[in-house]
Backbone as CSV, one residue per row, in Angstrom:
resi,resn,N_x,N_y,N_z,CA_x,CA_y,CA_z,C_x,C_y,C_z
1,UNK,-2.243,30.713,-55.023,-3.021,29.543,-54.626,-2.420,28.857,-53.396
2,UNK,-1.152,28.732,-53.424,-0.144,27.935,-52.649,-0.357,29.164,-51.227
3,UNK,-0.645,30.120,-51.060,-0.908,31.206,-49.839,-2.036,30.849,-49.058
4,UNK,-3.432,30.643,-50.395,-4.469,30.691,-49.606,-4.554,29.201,-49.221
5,UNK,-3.695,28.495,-49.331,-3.904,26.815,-48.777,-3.618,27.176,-47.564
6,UNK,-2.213,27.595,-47.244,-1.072,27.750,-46.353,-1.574,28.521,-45.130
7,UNK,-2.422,29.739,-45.191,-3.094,30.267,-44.528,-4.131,29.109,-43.667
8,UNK,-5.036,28.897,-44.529,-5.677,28.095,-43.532,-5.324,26.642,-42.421
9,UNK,-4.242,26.074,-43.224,-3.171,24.944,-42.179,-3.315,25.652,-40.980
10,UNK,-2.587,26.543,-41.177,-1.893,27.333,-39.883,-2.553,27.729,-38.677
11,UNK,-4.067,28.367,-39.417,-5.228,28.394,-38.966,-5.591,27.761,-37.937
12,UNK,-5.577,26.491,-38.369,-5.988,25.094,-37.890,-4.746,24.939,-36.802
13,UNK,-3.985,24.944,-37.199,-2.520,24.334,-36.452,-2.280,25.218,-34.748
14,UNK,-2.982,26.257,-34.998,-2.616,27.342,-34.219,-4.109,26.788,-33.121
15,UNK,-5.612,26.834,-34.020,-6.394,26.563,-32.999,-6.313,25.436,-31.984
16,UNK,-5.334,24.291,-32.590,-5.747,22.716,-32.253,-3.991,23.500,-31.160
17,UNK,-3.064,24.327,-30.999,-2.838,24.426,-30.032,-3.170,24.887,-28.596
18,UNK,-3.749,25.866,-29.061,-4.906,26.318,-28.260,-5.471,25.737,-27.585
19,UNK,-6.487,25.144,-28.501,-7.649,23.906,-27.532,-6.738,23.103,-26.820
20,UNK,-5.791,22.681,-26.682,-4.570,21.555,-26.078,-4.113,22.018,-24.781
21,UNK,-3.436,23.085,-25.042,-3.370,24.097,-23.931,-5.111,24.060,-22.627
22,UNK,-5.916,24.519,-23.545,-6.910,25.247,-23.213,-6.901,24.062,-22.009
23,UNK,-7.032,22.637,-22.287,-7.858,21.525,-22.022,-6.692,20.783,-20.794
24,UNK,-5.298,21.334,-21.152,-4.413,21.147,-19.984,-4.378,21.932,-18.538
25,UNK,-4.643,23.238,-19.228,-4.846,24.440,-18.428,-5.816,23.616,-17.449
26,UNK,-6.970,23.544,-17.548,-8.391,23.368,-17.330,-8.121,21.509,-16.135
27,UNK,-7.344,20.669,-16.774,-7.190,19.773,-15.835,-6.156,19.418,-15.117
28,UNK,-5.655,20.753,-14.977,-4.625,20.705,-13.769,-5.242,21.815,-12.120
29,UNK,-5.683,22.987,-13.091,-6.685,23.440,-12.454,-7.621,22.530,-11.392
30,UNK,-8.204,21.668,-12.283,-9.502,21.121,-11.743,-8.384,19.748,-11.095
31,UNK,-7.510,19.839,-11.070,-7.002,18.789,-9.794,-6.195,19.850,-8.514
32,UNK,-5.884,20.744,-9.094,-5.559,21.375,-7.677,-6.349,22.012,-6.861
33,UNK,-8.174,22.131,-7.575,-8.971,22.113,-6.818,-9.008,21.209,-6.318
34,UNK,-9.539,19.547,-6.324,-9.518,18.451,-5.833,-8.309,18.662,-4.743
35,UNK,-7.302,18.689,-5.003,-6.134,19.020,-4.007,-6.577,19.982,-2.904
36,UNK,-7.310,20.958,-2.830,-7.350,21.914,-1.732,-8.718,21.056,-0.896
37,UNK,-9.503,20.943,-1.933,-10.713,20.290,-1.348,-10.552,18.981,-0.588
38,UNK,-9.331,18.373,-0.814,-8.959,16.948,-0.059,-8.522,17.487,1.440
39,UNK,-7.640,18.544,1.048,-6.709,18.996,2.167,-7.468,19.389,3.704
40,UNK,-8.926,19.994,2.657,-9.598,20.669,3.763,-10.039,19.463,4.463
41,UNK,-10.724,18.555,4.137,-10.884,17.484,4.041,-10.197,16.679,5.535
42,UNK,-9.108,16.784,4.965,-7.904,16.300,6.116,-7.592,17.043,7.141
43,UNK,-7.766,18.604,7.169,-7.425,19.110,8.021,-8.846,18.969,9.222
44,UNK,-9.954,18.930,8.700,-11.235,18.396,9.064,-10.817,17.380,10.575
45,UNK,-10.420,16.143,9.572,-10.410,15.349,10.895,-9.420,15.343,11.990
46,UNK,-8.606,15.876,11.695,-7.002,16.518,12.064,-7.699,17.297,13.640
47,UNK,-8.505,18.353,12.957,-9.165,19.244,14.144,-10.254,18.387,14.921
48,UNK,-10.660,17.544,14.045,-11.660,16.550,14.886,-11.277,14.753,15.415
49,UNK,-10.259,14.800,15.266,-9.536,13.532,15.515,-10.174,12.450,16.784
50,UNK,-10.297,13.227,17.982,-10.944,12.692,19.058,-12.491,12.158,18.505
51,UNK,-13.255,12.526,17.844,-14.653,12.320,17.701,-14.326,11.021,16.377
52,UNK,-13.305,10.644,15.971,-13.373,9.953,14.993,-12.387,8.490,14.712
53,UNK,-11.928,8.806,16.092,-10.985,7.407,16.900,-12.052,6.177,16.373
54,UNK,-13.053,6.105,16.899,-13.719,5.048,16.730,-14.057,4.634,15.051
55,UNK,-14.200,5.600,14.564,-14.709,5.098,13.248,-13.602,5.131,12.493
56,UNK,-12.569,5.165,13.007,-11.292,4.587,12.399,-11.023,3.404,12.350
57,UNK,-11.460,3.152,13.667,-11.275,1.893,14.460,-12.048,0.822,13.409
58,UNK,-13.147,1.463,13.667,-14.441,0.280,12.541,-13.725,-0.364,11.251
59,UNK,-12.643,1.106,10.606,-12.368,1.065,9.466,-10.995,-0.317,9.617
60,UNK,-10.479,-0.219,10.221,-9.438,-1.247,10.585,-8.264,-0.488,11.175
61,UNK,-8.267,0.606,11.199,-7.158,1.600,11.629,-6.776,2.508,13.082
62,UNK,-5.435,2.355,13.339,-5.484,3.281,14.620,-4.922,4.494,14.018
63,UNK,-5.485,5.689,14.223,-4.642,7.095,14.203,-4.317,7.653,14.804
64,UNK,-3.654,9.025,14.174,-2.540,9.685,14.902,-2.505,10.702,14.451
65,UNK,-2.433,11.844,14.835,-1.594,13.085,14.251,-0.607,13.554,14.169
66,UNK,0.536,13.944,13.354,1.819,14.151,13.146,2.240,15.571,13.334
67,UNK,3.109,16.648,13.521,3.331,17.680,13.183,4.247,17.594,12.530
68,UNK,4.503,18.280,11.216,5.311,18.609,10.528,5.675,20.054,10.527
69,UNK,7.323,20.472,10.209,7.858,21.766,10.522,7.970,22.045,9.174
70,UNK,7.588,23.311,8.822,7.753,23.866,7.587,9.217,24.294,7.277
71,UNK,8.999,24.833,5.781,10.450,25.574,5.625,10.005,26.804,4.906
72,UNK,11.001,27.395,4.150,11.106,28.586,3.181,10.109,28.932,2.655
73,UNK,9.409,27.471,1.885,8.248,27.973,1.137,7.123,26.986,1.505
74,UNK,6.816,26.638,2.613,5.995,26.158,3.341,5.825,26.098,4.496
75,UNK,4.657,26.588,5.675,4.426,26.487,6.676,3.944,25.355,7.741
76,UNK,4.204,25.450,8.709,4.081,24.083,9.425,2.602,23.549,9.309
77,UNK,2.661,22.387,9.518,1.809,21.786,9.480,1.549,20.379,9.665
78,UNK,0.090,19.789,9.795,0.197,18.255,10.467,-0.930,17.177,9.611
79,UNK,-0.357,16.186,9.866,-0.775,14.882,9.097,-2.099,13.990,9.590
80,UNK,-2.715,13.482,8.755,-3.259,12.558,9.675,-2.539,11.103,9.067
81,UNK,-2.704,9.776,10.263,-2.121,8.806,9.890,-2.630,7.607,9.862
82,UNK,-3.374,6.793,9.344,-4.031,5.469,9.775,-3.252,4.732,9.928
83,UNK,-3.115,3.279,11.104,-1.907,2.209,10.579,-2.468,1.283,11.057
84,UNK,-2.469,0.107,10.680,-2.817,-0.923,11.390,-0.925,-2.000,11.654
85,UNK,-1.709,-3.090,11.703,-0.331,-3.958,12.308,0.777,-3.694,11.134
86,UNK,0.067,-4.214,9.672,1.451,-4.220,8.747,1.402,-3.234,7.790
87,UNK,0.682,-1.672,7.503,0.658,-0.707,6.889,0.527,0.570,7.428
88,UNK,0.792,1.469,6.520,0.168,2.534,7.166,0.122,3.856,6.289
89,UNK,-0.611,4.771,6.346,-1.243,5.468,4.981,-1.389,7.179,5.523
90,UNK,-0.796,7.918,4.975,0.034,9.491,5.519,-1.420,10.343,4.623
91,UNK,-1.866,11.343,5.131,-3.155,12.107,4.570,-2.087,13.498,4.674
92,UNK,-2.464,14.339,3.891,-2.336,15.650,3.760,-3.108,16.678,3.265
93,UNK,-2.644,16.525,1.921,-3.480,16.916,0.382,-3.952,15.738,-0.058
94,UNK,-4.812,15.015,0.758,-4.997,13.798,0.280,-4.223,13.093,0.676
95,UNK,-4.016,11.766,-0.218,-3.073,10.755,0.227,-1.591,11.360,-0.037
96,UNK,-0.516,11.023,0.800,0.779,11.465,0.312,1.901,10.280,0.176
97,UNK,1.629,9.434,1.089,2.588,8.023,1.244,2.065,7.039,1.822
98,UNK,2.861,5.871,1.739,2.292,4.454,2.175,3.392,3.899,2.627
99,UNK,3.092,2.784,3.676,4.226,2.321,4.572,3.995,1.108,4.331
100,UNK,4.425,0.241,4.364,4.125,-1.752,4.570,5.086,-2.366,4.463
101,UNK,5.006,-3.113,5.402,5.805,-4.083,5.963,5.642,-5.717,5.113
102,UNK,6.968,-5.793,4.545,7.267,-6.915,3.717,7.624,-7.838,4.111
103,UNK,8.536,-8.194,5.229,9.036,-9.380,6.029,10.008,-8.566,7.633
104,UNK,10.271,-9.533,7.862,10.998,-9.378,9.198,11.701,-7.529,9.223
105,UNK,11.312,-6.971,10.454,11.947,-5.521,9.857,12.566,-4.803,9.222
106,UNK,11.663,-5.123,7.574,11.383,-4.743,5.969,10.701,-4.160,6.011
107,UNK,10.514,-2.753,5.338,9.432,-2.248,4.771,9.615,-1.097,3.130
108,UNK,8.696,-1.520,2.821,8.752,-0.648,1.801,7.788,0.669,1.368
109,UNK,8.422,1.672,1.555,8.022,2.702,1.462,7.555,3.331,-0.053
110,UNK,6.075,3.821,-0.420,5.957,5.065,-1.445,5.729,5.976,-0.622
111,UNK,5.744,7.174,-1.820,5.369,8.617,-1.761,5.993,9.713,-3.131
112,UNK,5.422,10.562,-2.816,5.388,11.495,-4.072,6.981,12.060,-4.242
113,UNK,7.095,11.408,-5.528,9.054,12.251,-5.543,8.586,13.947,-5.348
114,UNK,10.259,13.978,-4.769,9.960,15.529,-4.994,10.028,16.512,-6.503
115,UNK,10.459,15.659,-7.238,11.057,15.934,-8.373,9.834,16.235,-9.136
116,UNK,8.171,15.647,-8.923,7.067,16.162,-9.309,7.121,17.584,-9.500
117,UNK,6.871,17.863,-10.568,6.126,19.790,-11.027,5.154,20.231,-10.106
118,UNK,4.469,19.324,-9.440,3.194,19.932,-9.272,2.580,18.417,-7.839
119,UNK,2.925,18.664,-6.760,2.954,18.054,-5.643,1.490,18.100,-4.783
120,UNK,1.116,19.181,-5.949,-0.565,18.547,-5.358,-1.025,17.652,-5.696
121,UNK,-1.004,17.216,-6.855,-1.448,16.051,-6.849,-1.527,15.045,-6.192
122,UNK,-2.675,14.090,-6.406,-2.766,12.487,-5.419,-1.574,11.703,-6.071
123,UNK,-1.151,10.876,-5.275,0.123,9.922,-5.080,-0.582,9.336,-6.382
124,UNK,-1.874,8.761,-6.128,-2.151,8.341,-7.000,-2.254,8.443,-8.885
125,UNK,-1.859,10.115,-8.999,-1.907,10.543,-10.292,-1.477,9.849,-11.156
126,UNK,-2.339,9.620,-12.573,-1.837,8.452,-13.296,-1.525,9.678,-14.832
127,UNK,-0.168,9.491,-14.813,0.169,10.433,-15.672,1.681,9.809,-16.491
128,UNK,2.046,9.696,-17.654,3.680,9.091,-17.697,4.432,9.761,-17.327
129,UNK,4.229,11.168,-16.722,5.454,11.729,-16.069,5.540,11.848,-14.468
130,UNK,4.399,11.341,-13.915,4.135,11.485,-12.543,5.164,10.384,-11.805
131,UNK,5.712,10.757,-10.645,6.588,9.995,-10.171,6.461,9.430,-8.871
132,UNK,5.985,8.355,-8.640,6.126,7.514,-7.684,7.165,7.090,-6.553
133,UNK,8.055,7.730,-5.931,9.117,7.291,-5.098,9.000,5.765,-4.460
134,UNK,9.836,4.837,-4.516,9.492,3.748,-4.291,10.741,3.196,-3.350
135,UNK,10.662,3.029,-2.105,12.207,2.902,-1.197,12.171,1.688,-0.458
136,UNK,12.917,0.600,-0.515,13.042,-0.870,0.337,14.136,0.038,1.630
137,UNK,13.193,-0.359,2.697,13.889,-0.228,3.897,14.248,-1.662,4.700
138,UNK,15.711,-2.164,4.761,15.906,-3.349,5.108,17.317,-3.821,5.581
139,UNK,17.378,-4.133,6.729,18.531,-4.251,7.764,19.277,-4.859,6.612
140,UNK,19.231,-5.663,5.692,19.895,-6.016,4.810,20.895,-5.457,3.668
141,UNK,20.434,-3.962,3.625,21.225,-2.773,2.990,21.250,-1.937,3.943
142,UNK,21.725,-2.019,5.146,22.067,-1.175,6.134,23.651,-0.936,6.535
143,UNK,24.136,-2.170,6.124,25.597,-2.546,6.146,26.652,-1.037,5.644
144,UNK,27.753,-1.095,5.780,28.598,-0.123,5.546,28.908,0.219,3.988
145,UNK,28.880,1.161,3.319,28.941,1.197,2.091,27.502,1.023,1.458
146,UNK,26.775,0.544,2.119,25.279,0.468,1.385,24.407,1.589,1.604
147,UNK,23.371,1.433,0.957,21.926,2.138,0.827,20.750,1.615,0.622
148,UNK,19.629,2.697,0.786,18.235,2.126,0.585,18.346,1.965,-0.329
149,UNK,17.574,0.466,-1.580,17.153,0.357,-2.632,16.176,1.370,-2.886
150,UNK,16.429,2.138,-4.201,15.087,3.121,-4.118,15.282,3.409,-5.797
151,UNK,13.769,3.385,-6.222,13.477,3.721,-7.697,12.681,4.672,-7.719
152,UNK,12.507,5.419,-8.951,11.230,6.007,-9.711,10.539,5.863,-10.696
153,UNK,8.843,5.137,-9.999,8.460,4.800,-11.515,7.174,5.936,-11.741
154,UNK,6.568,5.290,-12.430,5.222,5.591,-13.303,4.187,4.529,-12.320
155,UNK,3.060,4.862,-12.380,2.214,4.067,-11.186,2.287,3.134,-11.846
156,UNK,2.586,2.402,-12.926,2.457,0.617,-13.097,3.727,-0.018,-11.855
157,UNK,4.454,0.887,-11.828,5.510,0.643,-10.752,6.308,-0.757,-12.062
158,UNK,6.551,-0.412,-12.991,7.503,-1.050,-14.447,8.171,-0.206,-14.457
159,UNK,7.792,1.367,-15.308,8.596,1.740,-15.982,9.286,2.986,-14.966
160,UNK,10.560,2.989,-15.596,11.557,3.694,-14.505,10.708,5.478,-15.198
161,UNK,11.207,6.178,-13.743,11.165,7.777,-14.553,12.221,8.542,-14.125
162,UNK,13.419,7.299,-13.710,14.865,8.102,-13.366,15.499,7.205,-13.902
163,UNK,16.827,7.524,-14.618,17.737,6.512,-14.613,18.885,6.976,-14.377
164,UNK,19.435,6.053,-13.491,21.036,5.959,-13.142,21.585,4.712,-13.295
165,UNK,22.463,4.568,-12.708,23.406,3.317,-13.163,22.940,1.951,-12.431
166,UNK,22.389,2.454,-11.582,21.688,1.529,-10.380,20.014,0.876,-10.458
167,UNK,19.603,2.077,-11.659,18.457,1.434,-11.155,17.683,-0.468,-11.348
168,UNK,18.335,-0.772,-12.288,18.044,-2.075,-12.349,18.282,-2.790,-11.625
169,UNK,18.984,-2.638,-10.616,19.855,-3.072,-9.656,19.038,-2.873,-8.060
170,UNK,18.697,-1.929,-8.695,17.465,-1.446,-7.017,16.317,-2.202,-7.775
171,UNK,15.763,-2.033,-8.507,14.560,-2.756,-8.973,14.314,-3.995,-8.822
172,UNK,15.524,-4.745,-9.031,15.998,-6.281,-8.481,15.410,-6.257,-7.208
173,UNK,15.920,-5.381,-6.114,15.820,-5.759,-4.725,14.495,-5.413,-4.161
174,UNK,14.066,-4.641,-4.683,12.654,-3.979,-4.596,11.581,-4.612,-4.874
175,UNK,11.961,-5.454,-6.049,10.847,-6.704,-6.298,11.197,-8.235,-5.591
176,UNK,12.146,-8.656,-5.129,12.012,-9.202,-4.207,11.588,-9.630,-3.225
177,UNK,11.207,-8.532,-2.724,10.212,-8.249,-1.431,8.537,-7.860,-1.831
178,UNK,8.271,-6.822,-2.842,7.032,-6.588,-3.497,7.025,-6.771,-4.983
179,UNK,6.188,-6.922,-5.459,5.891,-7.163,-6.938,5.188,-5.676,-7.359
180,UNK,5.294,-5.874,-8.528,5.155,-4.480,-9.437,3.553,-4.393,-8.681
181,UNK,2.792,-5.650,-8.959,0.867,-6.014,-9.092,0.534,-5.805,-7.423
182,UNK,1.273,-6.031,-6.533,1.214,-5.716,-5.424,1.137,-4.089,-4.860
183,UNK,2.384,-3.427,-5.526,2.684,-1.859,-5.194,1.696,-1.649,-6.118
184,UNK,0.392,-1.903,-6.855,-0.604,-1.222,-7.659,-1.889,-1.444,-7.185
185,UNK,-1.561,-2.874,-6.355,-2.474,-2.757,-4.919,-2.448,-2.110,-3.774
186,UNK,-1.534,-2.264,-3.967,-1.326,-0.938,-2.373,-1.785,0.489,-2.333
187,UNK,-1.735,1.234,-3.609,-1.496,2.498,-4.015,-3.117,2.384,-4.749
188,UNK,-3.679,1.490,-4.905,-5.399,1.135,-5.097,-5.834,1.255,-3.819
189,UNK,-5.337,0.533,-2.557,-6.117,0.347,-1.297,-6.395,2.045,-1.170
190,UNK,-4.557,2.602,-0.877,-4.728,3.917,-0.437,-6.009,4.906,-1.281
191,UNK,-6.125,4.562,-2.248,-7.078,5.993,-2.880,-8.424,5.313,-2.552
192,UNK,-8.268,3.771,-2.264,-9.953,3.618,-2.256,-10.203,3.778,-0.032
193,UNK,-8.872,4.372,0.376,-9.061,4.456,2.149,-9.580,6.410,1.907
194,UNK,-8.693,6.659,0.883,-8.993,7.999,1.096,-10.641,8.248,0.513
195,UNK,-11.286,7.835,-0.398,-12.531,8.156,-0.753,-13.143,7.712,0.346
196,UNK,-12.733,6.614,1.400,-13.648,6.560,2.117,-13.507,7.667,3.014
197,UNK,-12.851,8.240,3.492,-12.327,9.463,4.339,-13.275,10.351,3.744
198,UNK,-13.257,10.718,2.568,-14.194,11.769,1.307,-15.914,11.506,2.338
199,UNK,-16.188,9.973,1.557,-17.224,9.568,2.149,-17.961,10.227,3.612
200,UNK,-17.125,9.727,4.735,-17.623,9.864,5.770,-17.799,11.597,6.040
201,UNK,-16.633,12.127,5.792,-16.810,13.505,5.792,-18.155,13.984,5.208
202,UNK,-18.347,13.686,3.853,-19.924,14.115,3.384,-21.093,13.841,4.697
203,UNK,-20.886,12.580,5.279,-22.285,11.813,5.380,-22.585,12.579,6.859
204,UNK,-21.059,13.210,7.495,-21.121,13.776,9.045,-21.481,15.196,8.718
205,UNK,-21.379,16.193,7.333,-21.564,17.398,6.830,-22.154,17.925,6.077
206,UNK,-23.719,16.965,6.142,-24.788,17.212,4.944,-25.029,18.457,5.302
């Protein structure tokens, strides 16, 4: 009796891993499509940059194109960049980083740790293991013996996803200058600059 219970648990136990898998498989997939489809996306205006100065412009932004040098397991390649006076917002695979300026030549930098599994993803990925790089750049820790304040969170930009001995200590200085509700605005602006990027691309490529 105690067999034919036991059998069917297992049954169960085995399908409901499956489907789990199945359904992880399936939405990582379907973001590294999103990932190629952004990229193309970007490389789009990259090749068309001149025809789209102006409607950058409209947008509030001046751009730029970057080259980046590859390595070992990546080939060269280039950015697009919007910035206006006190931000500025890095395209690749989509969004990749954000720049803004906090006070007198301060700024605080995101972008995607490298320590991410899986770097296609948008900066924006809201995941508890996804990692946010978060860096105070500030003549104020420039001094001898010092460093950039720099954490890793989770996009609430609260909870740490590194710990060392320091990080409370960088977190201190980091919120000083920005607030947690601020870096969740910022990292909101960026995904709602990049859909518009999405946007216009459709409306020029019916």
């Amino acid at each position: 009796m105690k067999k034919r219970i036991f059998k069917p648990i297992i049954f169960i136990f085995i399908s409901i891993i499956i489907i789990s898998l199945t359904k992880f498989a399936y939405n990582i997939n379907k973001l590294d499509n999103l990932a190629k489809s952004r990229a193309g996306i970007i490389q789009y205006f990259v090749t068309n940059i001149d025809k789209y100065k102006r409607e950058f412009e409209k947008m509030g932004y001046e751009s730029k194109i970057e080259y980046k040098k590859g390595n070992e397991y990546n080939s060269d390649y280039e950015i697009l960049i919007l910035s206006n006076k006190s931000r500025s917002f890095t395209f690749y695979r989509g969004l990749e980083s954000i720049n803004t300026k906090v006070a007198n030549k301060t700024y605080v930098n995101l972008k995607k740790s490298w320590r991410n599994s899986n770097n296609n993803l948008p900066l924006y990925y809201d995941d508890n293991s996804y990692r946010v790089e978060v860096t105070l750049l500030s003549p104020e820790y420039q001094g001898e013996h010092q460093y950039d304040p720099y954490n890793e969170y989770k996009i609430n930009f609260e909870d740490f996803l590194i710990i060392w001995d320091g990080e409370m200590e960088d977190d201190y200085k980091i919120k000083k200058y920005i607030s947690a509700q601020e870096l969740r605005k910022l990292l909101n602006d960026g995904k709602e600059l990049e859909d518009n990027l999405v946007k216009l691309y459709d409306e020029r490529n019916k």
